[in-house]
C-alpha positions as a Markdown table, in Angstrom:
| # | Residue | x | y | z |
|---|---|---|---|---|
| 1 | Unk | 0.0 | 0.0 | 0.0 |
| 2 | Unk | 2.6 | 2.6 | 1.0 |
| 3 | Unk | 4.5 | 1.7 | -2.3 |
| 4 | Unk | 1.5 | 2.5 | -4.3 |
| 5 | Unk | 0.8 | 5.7 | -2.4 |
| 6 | Unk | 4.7 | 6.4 | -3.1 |
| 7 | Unk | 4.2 | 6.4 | -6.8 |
| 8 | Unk | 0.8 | 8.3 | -6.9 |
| 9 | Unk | 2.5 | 11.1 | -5.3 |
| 10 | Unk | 5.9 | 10.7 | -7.7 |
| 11 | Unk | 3.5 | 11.1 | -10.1 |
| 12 | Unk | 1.7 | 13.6 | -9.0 |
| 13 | Unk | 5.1 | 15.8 | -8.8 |
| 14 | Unk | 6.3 | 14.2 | -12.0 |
| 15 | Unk | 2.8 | 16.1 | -13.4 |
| 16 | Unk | 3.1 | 19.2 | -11.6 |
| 17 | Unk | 6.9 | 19.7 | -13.4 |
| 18 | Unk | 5.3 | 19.2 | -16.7 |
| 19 | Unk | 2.4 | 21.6 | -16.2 |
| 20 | Unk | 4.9 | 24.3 | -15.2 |
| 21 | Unk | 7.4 | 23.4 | -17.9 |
| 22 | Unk | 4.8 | 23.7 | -20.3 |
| 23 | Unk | 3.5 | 27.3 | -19.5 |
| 24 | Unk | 7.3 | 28.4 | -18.7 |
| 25 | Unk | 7.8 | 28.2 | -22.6 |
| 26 | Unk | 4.2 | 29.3 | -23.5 |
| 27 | Unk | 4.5 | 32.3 | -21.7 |
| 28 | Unk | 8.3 | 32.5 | -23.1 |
| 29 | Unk | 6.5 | 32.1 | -26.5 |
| 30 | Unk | 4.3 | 34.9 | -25.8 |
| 31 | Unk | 6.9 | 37.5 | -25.0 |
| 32 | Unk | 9.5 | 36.5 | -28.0 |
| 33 | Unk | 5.9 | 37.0 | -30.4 |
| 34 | Unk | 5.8 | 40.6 | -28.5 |
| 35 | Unk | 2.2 | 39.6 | -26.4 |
| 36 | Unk | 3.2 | 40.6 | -22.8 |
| 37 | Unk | -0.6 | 40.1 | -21.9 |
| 38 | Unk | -0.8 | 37.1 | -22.3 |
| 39 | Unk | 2.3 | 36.0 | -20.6 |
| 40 | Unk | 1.4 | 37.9 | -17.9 |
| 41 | Unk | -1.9 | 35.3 | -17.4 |
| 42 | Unk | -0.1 | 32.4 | -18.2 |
| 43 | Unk | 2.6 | 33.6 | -15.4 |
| 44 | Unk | -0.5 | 34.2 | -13.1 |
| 45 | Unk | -1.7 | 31.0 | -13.7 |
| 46 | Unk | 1.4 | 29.2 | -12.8 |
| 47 | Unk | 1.9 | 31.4 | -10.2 |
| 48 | Unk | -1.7 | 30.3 | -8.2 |
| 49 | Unk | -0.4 | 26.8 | -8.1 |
| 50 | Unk | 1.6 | 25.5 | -5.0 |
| 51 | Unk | 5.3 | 25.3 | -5.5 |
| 52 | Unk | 5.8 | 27.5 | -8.8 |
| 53 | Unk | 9.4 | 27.8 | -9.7 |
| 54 | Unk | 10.8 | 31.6 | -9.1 |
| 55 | Unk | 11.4 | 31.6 | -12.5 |
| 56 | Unk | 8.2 | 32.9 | -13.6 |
| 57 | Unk | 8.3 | 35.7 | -11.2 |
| 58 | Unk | 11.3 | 37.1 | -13.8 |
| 59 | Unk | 9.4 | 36.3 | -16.9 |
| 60 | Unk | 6.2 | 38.0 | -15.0 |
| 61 | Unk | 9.2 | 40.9 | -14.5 |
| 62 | Unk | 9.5 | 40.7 | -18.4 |
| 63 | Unk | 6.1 | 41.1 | -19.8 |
| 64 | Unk | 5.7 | 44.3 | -16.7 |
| 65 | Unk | 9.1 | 45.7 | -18.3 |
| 66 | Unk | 7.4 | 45.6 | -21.7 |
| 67 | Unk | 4.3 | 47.6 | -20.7 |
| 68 | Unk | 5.6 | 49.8 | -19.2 |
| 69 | Unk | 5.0 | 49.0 | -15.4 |
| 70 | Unk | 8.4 | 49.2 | -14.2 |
| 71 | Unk | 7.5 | 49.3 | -10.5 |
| 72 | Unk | 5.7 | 46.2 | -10.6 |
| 73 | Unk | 8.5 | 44.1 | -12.5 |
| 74 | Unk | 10.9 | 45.1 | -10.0 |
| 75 | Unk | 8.7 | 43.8 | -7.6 |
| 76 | Unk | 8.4 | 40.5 | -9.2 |
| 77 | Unk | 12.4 | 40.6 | -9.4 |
| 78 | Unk | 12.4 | 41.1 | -5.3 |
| 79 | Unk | 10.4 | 37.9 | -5.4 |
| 80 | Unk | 13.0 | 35.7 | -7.2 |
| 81 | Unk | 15.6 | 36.1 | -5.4 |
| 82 | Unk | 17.2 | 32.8 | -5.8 |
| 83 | Unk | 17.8 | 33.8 | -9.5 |
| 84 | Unk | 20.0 | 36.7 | -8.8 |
| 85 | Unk | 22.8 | 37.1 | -11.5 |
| 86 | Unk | 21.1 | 34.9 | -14.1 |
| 87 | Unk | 21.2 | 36.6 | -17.4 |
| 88 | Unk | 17.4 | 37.1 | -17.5 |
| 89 | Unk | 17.4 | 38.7 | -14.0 |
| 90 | Unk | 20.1 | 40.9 | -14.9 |
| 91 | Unk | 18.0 | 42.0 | -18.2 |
| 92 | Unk | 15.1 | 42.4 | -16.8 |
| 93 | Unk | 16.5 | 44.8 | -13.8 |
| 94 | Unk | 18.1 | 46.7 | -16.2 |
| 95 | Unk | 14.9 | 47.4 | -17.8 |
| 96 | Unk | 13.1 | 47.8 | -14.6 |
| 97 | Unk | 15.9 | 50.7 | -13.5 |
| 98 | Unk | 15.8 | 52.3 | -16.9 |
| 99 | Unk | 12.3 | 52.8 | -16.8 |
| 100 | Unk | 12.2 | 53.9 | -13.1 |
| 101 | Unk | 15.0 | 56.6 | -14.3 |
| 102 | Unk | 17.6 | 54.8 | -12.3 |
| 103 | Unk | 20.2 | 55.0 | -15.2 |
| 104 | Unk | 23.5 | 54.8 | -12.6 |
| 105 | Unk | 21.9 | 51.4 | -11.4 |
| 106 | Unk | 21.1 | 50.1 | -14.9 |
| 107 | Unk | 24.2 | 51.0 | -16.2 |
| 108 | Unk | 26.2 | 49.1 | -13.5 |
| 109 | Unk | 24.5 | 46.0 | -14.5 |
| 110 | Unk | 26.4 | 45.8 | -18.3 |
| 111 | Unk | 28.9 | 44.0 | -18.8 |
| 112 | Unk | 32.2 | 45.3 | -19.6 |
| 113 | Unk | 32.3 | 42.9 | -23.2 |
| 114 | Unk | 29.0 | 41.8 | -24.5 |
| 115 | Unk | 28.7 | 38.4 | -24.0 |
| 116 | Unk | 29.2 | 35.8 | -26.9 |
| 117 | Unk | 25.9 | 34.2 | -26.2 |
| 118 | Unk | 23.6 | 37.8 | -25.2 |
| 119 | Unk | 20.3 | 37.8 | -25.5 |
| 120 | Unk | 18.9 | 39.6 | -27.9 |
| 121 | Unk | 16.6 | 41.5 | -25.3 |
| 122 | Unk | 19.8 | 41.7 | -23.3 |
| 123 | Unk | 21.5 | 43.6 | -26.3 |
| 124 | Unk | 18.2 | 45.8 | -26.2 |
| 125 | Unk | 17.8 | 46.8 | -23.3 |
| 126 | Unk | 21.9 | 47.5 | -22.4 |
| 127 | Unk | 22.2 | 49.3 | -25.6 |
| 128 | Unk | 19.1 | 51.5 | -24.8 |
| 129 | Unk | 20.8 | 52.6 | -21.5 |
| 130 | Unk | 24.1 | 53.4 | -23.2 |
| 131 | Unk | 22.3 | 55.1 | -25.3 |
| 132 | Unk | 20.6 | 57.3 | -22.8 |
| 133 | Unk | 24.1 | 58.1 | -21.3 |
| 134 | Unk | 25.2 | 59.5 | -24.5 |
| 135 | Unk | 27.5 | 56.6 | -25.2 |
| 136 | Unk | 26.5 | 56.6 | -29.1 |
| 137 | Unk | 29.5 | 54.5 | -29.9 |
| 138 | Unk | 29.4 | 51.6 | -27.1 |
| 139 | Unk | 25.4 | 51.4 | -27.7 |
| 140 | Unk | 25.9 | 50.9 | -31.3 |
| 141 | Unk | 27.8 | 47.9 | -30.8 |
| 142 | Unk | 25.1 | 46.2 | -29.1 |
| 143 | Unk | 22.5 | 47.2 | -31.2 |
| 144 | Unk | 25.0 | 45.8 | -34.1 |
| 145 | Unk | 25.3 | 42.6 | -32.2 |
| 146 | Unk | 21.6 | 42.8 | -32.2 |
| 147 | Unk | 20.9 | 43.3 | -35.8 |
| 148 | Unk | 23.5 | 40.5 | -36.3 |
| 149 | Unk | 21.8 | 38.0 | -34.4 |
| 150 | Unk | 18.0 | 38.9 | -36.0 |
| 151 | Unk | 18.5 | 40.9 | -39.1 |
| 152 | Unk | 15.0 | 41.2 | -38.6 |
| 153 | Unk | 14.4 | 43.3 | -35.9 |
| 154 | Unk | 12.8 | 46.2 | -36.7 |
| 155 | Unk | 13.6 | 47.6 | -33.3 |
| 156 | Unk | 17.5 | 46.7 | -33.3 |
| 157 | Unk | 17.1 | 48.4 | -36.7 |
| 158 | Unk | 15.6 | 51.2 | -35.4 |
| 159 | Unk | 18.0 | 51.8 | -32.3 |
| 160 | Unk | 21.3 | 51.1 | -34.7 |
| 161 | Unk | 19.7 | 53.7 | -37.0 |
| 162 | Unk | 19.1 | 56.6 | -34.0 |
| 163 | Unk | 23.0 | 55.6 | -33.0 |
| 164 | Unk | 24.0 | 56.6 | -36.5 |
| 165 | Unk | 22.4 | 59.4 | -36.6 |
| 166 | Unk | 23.8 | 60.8 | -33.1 |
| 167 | Unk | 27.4 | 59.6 | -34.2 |
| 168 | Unk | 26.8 | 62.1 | -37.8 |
| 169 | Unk | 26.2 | 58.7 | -40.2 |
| 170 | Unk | 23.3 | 60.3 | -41.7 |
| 171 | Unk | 23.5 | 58.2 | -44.8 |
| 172 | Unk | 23.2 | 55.0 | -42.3 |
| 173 | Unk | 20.4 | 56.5 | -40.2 |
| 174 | Unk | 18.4 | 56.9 | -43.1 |
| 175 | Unk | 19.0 | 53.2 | -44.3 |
| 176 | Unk | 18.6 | 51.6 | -41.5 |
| 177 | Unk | 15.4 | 54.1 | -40.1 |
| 178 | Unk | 13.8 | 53.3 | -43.2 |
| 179 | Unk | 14.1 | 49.3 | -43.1 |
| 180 | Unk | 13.0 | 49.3 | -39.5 |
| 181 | Unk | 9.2 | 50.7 | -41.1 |
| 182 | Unk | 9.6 | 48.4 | -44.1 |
| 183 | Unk | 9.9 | 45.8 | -41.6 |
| 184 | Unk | 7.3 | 47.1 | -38.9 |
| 185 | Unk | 5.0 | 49.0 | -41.2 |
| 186 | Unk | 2.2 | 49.2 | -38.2 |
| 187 | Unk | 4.4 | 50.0 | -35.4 |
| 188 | Unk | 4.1 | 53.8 | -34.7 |
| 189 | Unk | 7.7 | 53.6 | -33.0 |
| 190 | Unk | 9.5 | 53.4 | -36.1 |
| 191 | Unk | 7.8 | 56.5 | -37.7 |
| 192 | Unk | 8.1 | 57.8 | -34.5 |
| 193 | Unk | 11.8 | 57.9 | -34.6 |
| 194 | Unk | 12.3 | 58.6 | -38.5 |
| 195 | Unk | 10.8 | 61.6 | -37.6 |
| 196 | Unk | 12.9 | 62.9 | -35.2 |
| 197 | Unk | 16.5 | 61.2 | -35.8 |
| 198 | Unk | 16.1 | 61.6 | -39.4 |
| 199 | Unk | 14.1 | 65.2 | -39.9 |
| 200 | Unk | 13.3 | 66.8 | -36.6 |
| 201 | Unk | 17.4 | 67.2 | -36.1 |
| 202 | Unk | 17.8 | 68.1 | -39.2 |
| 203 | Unk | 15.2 | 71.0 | -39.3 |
| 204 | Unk | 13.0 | 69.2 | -42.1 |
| 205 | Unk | 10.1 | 69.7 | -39.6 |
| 206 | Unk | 7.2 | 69.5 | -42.3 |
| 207 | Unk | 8.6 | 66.0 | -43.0 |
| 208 | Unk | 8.6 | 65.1 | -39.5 |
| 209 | Unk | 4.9 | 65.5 | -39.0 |
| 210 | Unk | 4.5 | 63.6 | -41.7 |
| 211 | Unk | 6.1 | 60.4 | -39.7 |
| 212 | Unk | 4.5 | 61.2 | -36.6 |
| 213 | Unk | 0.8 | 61.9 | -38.6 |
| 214 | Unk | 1.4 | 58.2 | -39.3 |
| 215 | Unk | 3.2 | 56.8 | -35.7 |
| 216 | Unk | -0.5 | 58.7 | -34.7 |
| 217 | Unk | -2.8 | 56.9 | -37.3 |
| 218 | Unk | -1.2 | 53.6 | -36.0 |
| 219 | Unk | -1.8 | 54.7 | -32.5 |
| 220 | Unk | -3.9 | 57.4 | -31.5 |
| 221 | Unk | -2.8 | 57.2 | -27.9 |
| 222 | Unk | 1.6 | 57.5 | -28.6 |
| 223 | Unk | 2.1 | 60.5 | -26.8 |
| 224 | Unk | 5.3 | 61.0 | -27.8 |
| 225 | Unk | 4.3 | 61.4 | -31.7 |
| 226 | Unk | 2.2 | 64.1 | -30.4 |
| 227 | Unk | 4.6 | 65.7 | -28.3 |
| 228 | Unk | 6.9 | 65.9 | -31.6 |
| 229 | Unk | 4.6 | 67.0 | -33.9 |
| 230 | Unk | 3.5 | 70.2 | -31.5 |
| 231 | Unk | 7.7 | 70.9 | -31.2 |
| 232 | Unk | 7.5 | 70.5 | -35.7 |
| 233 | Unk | 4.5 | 72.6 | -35.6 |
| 234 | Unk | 5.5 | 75.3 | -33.5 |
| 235 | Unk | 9.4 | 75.5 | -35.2 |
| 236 | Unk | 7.0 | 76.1 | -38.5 |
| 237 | Unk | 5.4 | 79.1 | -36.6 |
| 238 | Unk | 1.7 | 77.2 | -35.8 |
| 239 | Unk | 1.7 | 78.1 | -32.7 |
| 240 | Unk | -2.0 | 76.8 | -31.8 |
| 241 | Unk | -1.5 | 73.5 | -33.5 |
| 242 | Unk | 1.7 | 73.1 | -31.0 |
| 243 | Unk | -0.2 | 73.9 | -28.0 |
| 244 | Unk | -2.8 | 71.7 | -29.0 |
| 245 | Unk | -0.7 | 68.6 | -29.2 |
| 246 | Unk | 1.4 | 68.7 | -26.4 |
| 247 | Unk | -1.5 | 69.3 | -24.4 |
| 248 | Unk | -3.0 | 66.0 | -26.0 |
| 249 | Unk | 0.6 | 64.9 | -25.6 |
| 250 | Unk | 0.7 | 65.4 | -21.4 |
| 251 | Unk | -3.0 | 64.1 | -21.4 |
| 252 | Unk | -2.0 | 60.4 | -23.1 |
| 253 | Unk | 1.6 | 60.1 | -21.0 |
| 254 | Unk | 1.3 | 62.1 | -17.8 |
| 255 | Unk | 5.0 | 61.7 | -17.5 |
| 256 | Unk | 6.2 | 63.0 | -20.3 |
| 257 | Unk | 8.3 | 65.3 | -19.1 |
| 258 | Unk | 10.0 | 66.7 | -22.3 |
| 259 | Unk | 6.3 | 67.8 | -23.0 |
| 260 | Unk | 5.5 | 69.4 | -20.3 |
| 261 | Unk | 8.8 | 71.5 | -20.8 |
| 262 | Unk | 7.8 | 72.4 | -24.4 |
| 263 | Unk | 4.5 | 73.8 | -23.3 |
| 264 | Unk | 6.4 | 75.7 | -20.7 |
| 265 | Unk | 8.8 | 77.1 | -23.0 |
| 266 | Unk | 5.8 | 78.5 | -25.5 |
| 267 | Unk | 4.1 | 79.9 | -22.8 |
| 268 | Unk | 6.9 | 81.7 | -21.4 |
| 269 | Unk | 8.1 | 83.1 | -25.1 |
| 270 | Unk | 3.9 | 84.4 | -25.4 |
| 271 | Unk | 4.7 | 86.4 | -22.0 |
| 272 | Unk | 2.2 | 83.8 | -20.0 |
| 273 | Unk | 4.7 | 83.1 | -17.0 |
| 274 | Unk | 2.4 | 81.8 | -14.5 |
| 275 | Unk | 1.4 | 79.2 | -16.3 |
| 276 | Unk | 5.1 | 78.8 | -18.4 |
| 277 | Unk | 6.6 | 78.4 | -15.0 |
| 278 | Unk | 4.2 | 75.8 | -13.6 |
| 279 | Unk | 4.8 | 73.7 | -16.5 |
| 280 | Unk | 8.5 | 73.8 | -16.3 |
| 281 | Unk | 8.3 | 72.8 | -12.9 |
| 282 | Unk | 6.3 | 70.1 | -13.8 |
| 283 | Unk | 8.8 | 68.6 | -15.9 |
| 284 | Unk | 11.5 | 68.6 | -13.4 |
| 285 | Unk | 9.3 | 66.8 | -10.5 |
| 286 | Unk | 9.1 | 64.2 | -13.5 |
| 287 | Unk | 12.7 | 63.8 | -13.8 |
| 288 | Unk | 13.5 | 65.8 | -16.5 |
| 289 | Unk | 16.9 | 66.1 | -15.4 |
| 290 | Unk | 17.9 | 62.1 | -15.1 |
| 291 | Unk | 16.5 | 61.9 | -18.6 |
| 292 | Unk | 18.0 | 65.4 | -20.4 |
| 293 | Unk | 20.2 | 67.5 | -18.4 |
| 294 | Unk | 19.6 | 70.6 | -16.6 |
| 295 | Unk | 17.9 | 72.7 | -19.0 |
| 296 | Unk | 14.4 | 72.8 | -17.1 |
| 297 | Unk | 16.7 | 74.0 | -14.1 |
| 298 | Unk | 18.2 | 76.4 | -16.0 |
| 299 | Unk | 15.3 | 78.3 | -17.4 |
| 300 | Unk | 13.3 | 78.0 | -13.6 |
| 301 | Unk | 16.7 | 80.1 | -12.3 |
| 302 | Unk | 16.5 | 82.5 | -15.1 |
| 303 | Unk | 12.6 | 82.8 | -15.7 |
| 304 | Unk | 11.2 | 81.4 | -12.8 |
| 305 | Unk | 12.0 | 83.1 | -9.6 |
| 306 | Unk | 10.5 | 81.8 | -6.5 |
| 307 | Unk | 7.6 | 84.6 | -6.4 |
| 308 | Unk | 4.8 | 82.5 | -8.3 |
| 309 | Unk | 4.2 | 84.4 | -11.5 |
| 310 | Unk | 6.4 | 87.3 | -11.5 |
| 311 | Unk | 7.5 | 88.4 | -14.6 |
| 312 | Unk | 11.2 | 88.0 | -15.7 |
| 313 | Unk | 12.9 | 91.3 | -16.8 |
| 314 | Unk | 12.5 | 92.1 | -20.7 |
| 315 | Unk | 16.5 | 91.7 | -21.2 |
| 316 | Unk | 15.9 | 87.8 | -20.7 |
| 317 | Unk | 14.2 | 86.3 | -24.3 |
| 318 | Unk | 13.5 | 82.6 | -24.2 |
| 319 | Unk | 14.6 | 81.3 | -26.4 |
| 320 | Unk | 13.1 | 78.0 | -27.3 |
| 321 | Unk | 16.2 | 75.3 | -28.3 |
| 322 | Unk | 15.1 | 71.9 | -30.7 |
| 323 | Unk | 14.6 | 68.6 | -28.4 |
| 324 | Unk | 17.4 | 66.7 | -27.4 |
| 325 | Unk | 19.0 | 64.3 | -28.5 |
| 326 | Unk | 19.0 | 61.3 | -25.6 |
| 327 | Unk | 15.1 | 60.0 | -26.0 |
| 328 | Unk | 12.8 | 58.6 | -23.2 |
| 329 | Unk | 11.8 | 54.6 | -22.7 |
| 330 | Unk | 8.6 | 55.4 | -21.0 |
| 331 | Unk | 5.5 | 55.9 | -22.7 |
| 332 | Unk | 2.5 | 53.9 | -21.7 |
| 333 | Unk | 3.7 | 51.2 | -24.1 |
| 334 | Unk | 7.3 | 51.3 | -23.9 |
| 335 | Unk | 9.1 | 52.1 | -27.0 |
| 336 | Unk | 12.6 | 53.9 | -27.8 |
| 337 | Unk | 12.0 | 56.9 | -29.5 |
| 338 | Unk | 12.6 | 61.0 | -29.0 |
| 339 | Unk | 10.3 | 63.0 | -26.6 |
């Protein structure tokens, strides 16, 4: 009797590792096809069973990190903490810290070489945070790794394309920003960024809200397409068509920040400090800093002084200054593109 209970319950086990091993690679199915959702219910499920393996806290980590919800896949992370210093753990904290704005962290997570067998969403997300740091030359590499383990990637494409074009490679920016939407034709990121790297920096503003009019038509909610066509609009002198979308802009990613300072800098140049302030103030409670540099800190000491509202003295223009060129991984579906 006992030996028969004995193998009921080896069985039973024996069953339990199959039913996890078999939604560990559906849900890892689910992310490499780009469907966090649904790996985030298969996680779940595994997850309300007794005696799920850590390892689907980190994949839960993943499919937060690519929806944006940074705060929650670090939390998953703090739950697996037998998997610390795994390569998926490490990749997925990286993303968690770059989108929290912790860039010091993130960046003392890369390794010194890339590693001969990265992952590709290792290469992503480390070359994203290089990039963010300014370190055009040392995020291209990984991107190129990237593009040389799936020439396919529309978003390796994209990111090696945006490194060109901060290194001066305008020629490679172009090809490679234009294969990334040949590849991706409905994802708004990769008009997104054609936009900017390849005609907002370049002053060819007209064709810049021509990109983001389509990032938009793809999604009507990608802030950040609006927030660059109001900057396109109000460098071609539409001043109301700028004001209009950044406000849309602010309303569809509350954290944009880079928005918030654009709308402070047109209200300050129209004389409307009160309100010009406020918005610049906004931006650097969002962290405009960590992301851009101290611009927004400048202009508060100049324009803003601590009396709410006064006016600045008339020898002190504003002068409003094209968007920079280290780009957000925020919006409310996370995607690597300019403010």
């Amino acid at each position: 009797m006992r030996s028969l209970f004995t193998c009921a319950l080896c069985s039973l086990v024996m069953l339990g590792h199959a039913q996890f091993e078999k939604l560990e690679s559906s849900a890892r199915k689910a992310l490499a096809a780009d469907k966090p959702y649904k790996a985030l219910t298969l996680t779940d499920r595994a997850l309300s069973r007794k005696g799920a393996p850590e390892v689907f806290h980190v994949l839960r980590a993943e499919a937060y990190n690519r929806i944006g919800s940074y705060r929650e896949a670090r939390e998953q992370l703090q739950r697996a903490s037998s998997l610390k210093g795994t390569p998926d753990y490490r990749t997925n904290l990286i993303g968690s810290y770059t989108g929290l704005g912790l860039l010091d962290s993130a960046d003392a997570l890369i390794l010194t070489a890339i590693p001969a067998d990265a992952s590709e969403e290792y290469l992503y997300r480390a070359g994203r945070v290089l990039f963010l740091r300014e370190r055009w030359a040392a995020a291209l590499d990984h991107f190129q790794a990237g593009v040389a383990r799936n020439p396919s990637s529309s978003r390796m494409l994209r990111e090696r394309g945006a490194c060109h074009a901060m290194l001066g490679d305008t020629a490679k920016a172009g090809i490679d920003l234009d294969r990334a939407i040949q590849l991706a034709p409905r994802d708004p990121a990769g008009y997104n960024s054609r936009g900017y790297f390849r005609y907002m920096r370049s002053g060819r503003y007209a064709q810049a809200i021509a990109d983001m009019d389509k990032a938009i038509k793809q999604d009507p909610n990608y802030g950040f397409a609006f927030s660059n066509r109001g900057w396109s609009y109000y460098q071609l002198g539409d001043t109301a068509k700028a004001q209009r979308d950044l406000t849309l802009a602010v309303r569809k990613n509350p954290t944009n920040a880079y928005a918030y300072r654009s709308l402070g800098l047109i209200d300050l140049a129209q004389g409307r400090y009160t309100t010009g302030c406020a918005h610049l103030r906004k931006a650097l409670e969002l962290g405009f800093t960590i992301t851009y540099g101290g611009e927004v800190e400048d202009l508060l000491r100049r324009q803003c002084p601590s009396a709410v509202g006064s006016v600045p003295p008339p020898d002190q223009p504003v002068v409003p200054t094209p968007p920079p060129s280290n780009a957000p991984n925020a919006p409310a579906k996370p995607r690597s593109n300019a403010p």
